[in-house]
C-alpha positions in Angstrom: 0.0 0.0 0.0 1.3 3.4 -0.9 1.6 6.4 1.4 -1.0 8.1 -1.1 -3.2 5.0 -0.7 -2.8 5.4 3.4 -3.5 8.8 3.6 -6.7 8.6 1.8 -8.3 5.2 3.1 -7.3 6.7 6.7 -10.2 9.4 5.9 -12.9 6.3 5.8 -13.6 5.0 8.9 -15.3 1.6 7.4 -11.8 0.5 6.0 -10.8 0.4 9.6 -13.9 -1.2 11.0 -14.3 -3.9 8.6 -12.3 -6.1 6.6 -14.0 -6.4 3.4 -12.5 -5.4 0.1 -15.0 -3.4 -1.4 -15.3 -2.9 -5.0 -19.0 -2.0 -5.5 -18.5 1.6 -5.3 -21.0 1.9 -8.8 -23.8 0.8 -6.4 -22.8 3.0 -3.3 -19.5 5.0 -2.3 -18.1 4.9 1.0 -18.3 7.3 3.5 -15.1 9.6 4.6 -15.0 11.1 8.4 -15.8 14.3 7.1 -19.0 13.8 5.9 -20.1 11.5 8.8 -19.2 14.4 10.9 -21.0 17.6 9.3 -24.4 15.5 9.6 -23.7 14.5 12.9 -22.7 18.5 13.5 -26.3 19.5 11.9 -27.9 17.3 14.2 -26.1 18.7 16.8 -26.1 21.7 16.5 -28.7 23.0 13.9 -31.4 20.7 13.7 -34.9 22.8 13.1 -37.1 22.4 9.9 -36.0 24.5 7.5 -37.6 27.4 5.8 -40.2 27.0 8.1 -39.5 29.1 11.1 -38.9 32.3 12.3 -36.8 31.5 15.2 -32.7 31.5 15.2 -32.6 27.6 15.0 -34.5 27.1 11.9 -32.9 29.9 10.3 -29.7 28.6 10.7 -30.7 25.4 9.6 -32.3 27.2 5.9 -28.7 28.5 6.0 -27.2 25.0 6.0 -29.6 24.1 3.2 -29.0 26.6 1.2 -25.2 26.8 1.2 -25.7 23.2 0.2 -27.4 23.6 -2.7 -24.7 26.4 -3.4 -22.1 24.2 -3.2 -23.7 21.4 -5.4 -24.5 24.6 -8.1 -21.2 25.4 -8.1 -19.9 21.9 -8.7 -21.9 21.6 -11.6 -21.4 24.9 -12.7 -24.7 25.5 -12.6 -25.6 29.4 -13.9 -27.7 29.5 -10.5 -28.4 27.8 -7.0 -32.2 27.6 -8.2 -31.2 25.3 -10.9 -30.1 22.8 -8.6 -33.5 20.9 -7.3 -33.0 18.5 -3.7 -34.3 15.0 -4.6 -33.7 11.5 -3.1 -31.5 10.3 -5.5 -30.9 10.3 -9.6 -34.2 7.9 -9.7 -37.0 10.4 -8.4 -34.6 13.0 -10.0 -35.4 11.0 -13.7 -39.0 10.5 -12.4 -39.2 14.3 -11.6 -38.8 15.3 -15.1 -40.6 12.7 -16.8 -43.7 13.4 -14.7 -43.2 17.2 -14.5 -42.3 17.9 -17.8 -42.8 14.5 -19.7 -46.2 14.4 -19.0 -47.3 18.0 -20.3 -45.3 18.6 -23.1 -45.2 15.4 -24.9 -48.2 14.2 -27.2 -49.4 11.6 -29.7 -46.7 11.3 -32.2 -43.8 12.6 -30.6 -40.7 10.3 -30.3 -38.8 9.9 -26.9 -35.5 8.4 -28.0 -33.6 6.1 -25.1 -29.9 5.0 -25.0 -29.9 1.3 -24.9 -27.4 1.5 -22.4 -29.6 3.3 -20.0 -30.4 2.4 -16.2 -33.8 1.4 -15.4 -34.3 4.7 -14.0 -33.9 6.6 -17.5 -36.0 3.9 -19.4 -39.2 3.0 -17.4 -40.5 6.7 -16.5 -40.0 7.3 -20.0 -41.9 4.1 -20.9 -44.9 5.2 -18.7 -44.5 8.7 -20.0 -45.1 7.5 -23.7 -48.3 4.9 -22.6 -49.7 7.9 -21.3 -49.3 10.4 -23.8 -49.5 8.2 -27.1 -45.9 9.2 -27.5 -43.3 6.7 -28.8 -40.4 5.0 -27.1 -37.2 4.4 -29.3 -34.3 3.0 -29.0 -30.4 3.9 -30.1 -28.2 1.7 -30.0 -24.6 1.7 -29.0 -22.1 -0.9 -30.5 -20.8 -4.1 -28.5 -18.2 -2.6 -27.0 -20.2 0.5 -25.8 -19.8 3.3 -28.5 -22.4 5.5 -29.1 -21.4 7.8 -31.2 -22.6 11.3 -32.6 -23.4 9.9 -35.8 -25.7 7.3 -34.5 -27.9 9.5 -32.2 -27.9 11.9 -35.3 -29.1 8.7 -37.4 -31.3 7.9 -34.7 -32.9 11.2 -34.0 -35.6 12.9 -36.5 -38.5 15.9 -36.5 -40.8 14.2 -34.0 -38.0 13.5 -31.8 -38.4 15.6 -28.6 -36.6 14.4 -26.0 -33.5 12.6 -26.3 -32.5 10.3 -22.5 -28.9 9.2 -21.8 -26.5 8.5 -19.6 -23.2 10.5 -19.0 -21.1 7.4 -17.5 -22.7 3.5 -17.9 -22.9 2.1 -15.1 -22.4 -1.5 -17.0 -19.4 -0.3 -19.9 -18.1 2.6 -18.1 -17.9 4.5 -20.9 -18.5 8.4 -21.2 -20.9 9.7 -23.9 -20.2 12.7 -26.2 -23.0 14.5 -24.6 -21.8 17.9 -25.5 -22.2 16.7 -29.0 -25.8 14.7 -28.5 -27.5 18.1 -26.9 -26.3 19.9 -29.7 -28.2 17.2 -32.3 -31.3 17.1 -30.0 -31.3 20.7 -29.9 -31.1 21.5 -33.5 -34.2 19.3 -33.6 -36.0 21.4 -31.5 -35.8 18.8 -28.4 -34.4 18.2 -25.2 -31.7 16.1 -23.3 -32.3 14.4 -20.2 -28.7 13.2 -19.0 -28.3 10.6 -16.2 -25.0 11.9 -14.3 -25.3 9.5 -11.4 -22.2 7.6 -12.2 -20.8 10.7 -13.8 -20.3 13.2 -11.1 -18.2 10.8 -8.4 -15.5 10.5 -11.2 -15.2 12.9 -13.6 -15.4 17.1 -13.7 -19.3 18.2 -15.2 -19.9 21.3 -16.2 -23.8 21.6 -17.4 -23.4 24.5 -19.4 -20.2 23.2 -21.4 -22.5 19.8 -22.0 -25.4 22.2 -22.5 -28.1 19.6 -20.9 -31.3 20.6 -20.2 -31.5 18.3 -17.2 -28.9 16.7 -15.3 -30.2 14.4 -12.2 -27.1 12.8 -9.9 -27.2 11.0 -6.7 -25.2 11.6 -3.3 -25.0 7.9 -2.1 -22.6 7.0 -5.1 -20.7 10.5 -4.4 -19.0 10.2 -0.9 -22.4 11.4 0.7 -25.6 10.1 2.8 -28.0 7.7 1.0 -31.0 9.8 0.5 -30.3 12.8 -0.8 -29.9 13.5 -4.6 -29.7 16.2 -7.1 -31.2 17.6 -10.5 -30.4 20.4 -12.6 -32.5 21.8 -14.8 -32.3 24.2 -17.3 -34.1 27.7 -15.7 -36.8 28.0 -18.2 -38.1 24.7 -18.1 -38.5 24.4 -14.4 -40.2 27.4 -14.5 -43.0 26.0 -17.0 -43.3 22.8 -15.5 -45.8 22.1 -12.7 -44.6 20.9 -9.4 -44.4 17.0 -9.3 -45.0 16.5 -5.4 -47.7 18.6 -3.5 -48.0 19.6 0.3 -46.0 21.9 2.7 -43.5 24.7 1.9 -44.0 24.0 -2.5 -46.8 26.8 -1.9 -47.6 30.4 -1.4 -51.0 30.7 -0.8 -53.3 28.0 -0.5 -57.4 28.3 -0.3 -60.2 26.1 -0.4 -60.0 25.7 -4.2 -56.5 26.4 -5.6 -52.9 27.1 -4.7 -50.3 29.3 -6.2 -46.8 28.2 -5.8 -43.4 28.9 -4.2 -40.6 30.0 -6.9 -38.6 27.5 -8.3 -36.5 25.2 -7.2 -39.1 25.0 -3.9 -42.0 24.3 -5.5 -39.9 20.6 -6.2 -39.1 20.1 -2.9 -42.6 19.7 -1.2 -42.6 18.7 2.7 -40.0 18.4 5.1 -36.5 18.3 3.1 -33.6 16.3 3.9 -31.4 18.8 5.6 -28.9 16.8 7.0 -28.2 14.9 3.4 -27.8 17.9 1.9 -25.2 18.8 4.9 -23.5 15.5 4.0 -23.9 16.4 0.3 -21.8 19.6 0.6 -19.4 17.9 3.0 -19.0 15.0 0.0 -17.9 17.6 -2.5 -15.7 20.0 -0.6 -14.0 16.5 0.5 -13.8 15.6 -3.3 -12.6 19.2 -4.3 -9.9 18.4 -2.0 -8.7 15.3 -3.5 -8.8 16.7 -6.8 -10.5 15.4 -10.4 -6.9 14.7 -11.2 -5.9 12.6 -8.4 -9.3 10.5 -8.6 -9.3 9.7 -12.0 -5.2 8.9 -12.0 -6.0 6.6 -9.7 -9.1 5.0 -10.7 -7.3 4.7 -14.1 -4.3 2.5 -12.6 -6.9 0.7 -11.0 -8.8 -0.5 -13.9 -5.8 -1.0 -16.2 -4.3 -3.2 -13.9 -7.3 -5.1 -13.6 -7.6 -5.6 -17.1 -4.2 -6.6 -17.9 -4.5 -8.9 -14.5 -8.2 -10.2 -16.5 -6.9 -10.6 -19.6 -3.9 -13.1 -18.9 -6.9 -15.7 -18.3 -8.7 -16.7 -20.9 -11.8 -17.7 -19.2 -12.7 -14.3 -17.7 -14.0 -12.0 -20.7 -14.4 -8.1 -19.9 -17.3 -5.6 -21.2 -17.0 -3.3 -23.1 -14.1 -1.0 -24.7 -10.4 -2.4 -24.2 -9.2 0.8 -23.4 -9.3 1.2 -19.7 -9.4 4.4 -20.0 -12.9 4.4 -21.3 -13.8 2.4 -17.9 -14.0 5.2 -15.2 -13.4 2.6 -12.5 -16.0 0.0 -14.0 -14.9 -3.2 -15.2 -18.0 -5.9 -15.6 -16.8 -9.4 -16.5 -17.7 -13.1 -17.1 -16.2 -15.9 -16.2 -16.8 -19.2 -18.6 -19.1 -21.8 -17.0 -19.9 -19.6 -13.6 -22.8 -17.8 -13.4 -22.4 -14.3 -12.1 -24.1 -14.8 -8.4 -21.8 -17.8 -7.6 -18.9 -15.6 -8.7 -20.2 -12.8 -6.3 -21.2 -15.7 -3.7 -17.3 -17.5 -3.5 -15.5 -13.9 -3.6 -17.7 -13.3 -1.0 -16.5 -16.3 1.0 -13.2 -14.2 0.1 -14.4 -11.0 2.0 -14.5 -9.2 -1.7 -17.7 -7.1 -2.3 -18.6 -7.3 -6.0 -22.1 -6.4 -8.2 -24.0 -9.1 -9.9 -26.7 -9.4 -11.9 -27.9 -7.2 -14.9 -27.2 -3.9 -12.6 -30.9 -2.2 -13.6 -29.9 -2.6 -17.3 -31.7 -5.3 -18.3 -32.5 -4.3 -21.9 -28.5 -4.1 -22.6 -27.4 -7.2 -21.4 -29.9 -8.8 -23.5 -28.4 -6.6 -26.5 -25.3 -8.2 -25.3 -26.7 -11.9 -25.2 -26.7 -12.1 -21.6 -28.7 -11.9 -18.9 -26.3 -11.0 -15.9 -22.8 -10.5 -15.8 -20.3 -9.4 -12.4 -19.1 -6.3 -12.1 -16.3 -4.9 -10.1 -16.3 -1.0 -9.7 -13.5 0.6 -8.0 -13.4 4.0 -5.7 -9.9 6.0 -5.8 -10.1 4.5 -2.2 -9.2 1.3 -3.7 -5.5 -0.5 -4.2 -3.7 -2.3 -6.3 -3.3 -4.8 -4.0 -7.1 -5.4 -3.8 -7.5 -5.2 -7.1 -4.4 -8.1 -7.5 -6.6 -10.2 -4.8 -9.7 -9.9 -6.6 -8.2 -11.5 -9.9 -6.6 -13.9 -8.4 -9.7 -14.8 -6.6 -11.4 -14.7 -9.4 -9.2 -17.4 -11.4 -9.8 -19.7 -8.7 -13.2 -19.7 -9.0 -13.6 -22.2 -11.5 -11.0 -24.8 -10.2 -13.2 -24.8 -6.7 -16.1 -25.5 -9.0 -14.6 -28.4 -10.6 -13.8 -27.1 -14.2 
């Protein structure tokens, strides 16, 4: 282990509480000290619902909110904190939108087109979205190794196309998609883009107004910060047209016995009680990040999937997804291993006290592209070494001798 490696696993408590080797970060990040503490300090210390009362506690705690969201719009370089609307997580982020603005701008006729590599969460609202509406659900497709390209969204899109969904980061290839170059197609078609940044923003700088997105949604949980508390950007114009997707306390300004008018945007999102603390955690996630540096977490999470790969490819039983260029992995590298189904590959590293993914990882529709139906995915953190990454793949080429092959 290298004094870089010490000095940065030291800041995670769990690495010191638990043995495991975890490689699952895709699914959930860990946890450094510092965000554990600023919620614990928000409990503390400024606990009161927020932009509720009038009283020095609940002020304070509005402050806390707020410089969150601050913090999350500067990330992104958002042009405003109102562009940033609080969710749970990418998923009611995606549902947001489709609901919102799915729902009452698209009609009969229109075209929603979907990246085959999509998530579950950018696929099924937009499935109900287009049952609903008489719109129609199409597909592009990206080729085996996980190239989509600008010419085959351009192929792909046409005049009735109106909303174009897709993912920054796969969270099956790992690969990054040209968005920058898909808005501007979408756009020139009179539509809109719907990015899923969830496995975007833990790895890789965003800026929403280079990419020019109309929405971006993101979750904290797979960013350093508390499960629970998620993110989406929107473009200002658009939030201000759509109508609120959740209804109840604080998403109004004056309520009577027939109507309601409602709060500016982004609160007229975010109805109820928010989640403060997560969005404490959230702004303690990103300053932690900020202080690693893009540079240092992708360097790392580079040499981490190249080594794995060249480790992967000196058997020729295990086959990786995907591009051969690690660099085109950000930290994902999902795998088979002839005869062995995924879950017993994920059950005997288990027995191993290594944490991977199996399954189809919510992307059922492209691991049937693929001809599969589940693969096993190991998804590294810049937390990770090289020595796990050495124990996994030698792990893993065990696996079939214990099975009897």
């Amino acid at each position: 282990m290298t004094e870089e490696d010490k000095r940065i696993r030291a800041d995670f408590p769990i690495f010191e509480n638990d043995n495991t080797i975890y490689i699952d970060t895709a699914a959930t990040s860990q946890k450094p000290l510092s965000v554990l503490d600023a919620v614990r300090d928000y409990y503390e210390n400024a606990n009161a619902n927020p932009l509720r009362g009038l009283y020095d506690l609940s002020m304070r705690a509005t402050e806390c909110y707020e410089t969150a969201r601050s913090t999350v719009a500067e990330f992104v370089n958002a042009p405003a904190a109102e562009n940033i609307v609080f969710t749970r997580n990418a998923s009611e982020s995606l549902n947001l939108v489709a609901y919102s603005y799915g729902m009452n701008s698209l009609k009969e006729g229109d075209e929603v087109l979907v990246s085959i590599m999509e998530h579950h969460s950018n696929l099924l609202p937009w499935q109900l979205v287009c049952r609903a509406t008489g719109a129609v659900l199409k597909f592009v497709e990206c080729d085996k190794e996980g190239h989509l390209t600008p010419e085959m969204v351009e192929a792909a899109v046409n005049d009735r196309t109106k909303l174009l969904a897709v993912t920054y980061v796969s969270n099956v290839f790992g690969c990054r998609n040209d968005i920058k170059s898909f808005a501007e197609i979408i756009h020139n078609k009179g539509g809109i883009i719907v990015c899923d940044g969830a496995q975007a923003l833990p790895h890789i700088p965003v800026d929403v107004q280079e990419l020019n997105v109309d929405f971006l949604a993101f979750s904290g949980h797979k960013m350093l910060a508390p499960m629970g508390i998620g993110g989406l950007y929107g473009r200002q114009s658009l939030l201000e047209e759509m109508p609120p997707f959740m209804y109840g306390g604080e998403m109004i300004e004056i309520v009577t016995r027939e109507s309601a008018t409602y709060a500016e945007v982004p609160h007229k999102f975010e109805a109820g009680t928010v989640n403060a603390g997560g969005a404490v955690g959230l702004k303690a996630a990103i300053e932690y990040m900020n202080g690693i540096g893009f540079e240092t977490i992708e360097r790392r999470e580079n040499a981490l999937s190249k080594l794995c790969m060249e480790l992967m490819a000196e058997d020729e039983h295990i086959h990786v997804i995907g591009d051969k260029d690690y660099v085109n992995h950000h930290g994902i590298v999902t795998f088979t291993l002839d005869d062995v189904h995924p879950h017993d590959i994920a059950a005997i590293l288990n027995d191993e006290n290594i944490a991977i993914r199996a399954g189809h990882h919510c992307a059922q529709p492209l691991l049937k592209y693929l001809g599969t139906n589940s693969t096993a995915r190991a998804s590294f953190g810049f937390y990770n070494t090289e020595d796990e990454v050495r124990q996994l793949v030698a792990a893993v080429r065990r696996i079939r001798g214990k099975m009897g092959y």
